[in-house]
Steps between C-alpha positions, in 0.01 A plus 500: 500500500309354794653408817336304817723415806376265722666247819459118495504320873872416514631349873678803689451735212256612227594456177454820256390424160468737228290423212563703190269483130447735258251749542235490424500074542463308247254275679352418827733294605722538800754235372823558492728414190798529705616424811828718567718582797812762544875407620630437827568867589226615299138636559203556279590861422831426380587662186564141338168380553285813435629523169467114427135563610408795339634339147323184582175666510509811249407319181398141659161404590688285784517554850746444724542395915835639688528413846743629780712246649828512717874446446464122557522259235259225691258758628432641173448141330221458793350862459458359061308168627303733746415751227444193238292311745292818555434531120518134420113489681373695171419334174759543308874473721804727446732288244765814434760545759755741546737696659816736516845406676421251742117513447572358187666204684197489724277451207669213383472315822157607544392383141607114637197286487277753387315591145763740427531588115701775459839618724625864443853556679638830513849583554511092656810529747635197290857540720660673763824762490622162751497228208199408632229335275122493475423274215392188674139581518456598108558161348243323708263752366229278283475525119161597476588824699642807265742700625640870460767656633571866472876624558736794490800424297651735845383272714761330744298278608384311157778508220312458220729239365428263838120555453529326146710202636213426760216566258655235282453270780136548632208312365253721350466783284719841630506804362719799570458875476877718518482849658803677330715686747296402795599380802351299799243780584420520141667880490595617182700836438383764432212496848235513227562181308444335852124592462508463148642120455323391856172626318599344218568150666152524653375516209649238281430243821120594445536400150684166496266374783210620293676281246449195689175599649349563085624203318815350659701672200894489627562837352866415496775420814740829474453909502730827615301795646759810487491866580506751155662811626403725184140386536503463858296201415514160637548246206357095462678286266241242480515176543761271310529129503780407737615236803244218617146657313 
């Protein structure tokens, strides 16, 4: 795996970038195939998004861009535009967005009025322990944009049930991806299925954006990743057809 950290002019502060491929590269391109940013209380060496990046990249010739933003929501949209603005000046633009916990609300508000093509939403804070709803944004999404959210069946902030009620009402394509016994942080019991299924949901990412990216094949709109405790192996279902594909 090959790493290169870099800053791009931000006002007040830097912002750190960290672009990840597999190594050796599978090209000469710098191009990211992702653009991806952490939660609100998150960094880029949380254990969340080192695993979702080192699954991304082990058997994907794709790269992907995480950048360190702050705790708020309007900052972070403006840190995505900076970052997309700086790549947008190369030939071909960053169309894959994504992000975990509020990142991946960021993403969708940064993926307005651009070429976006592909969303990927981890744990999406869909509501709030309050009552409190975030589900305005996602039907405004446009058709043409795919969408995939990954979630915990654990996680109090996205019943899994409330997810499917909102994906029935967006425009486009959605897919989702079920991390059994997982909560918001995507931690599984025992500690090792927490590197094993965050691996594991790098990886199957990787493939269903290579999916688009090789011949716009749908692959199918539902999967479960879970944790096998007599093969200490994290387990893919696949993809079956199911909800808006």
């Amino acid at each position: 795996m090959q790493q290169k950290f870099f800053e791009i002019d931000y006002p007040k502060k830097p912002i750190k970038c960290t672009l990840t491929q597999k190594d050796p590269p599978s090209s000469e391109t710098t191009q990211p195939s992702l653009l991806f940013t952490h939660g609100a209380g998150g960094t880029l060496q949380s254990e969340a998004i080192v695993n979702f990046v080192d699954g991304f990249t082990s058997s994907s010739p794709l790269s992907i861009l995480c950048f360190q933003g702050n705790m708020n929501l309007q900052s972070r949209i403006k840190m995505f535009n900076a970052v997309l603005n700086h790549h947008g000046k190369e030939k071909d633009a960053l169309q894959c967005l994504g992000g975990r916990s509020m990142g991946a609300r960021a993403a969708i508000t940064a993926s307005v009025d651009t070429d976006t093509s592909h969303l990927v939403l981890i744990s999406y804070p869909l509501h709030t322990d309050k009552g409190d709803v975030r589900d305005a944004i996602l039907p405004d999404i446009p058709a043409e944009v795919r969408v995939l959210f990954v979630s915990g069946d654990r996680d109090a902030m996205c019943e899994i049930e409330r997810l499917d009620a909102v994906r029935g009402r967006m425009k486009g394509r959605t897919y989702r991806i079920v991390v059994k016994g997982a909560d918001h942080g995507m931690n599984v019991k025992p500690k090792m299925g927490t590197r094993g299924v965050g691996v594991k949901v790098g990886e199957v990412v990787a493939e269903w954006l290579q999916l688009g990216f090789d011949d716009g094949g749908d692959g199918g709109g539902e999967g479960v990743i879970s944790w096998d405790d007599e093969t200490e192996v994290a387990k893919w279902s696949g993809w079956t057809a199911g909800g808006r594909i």
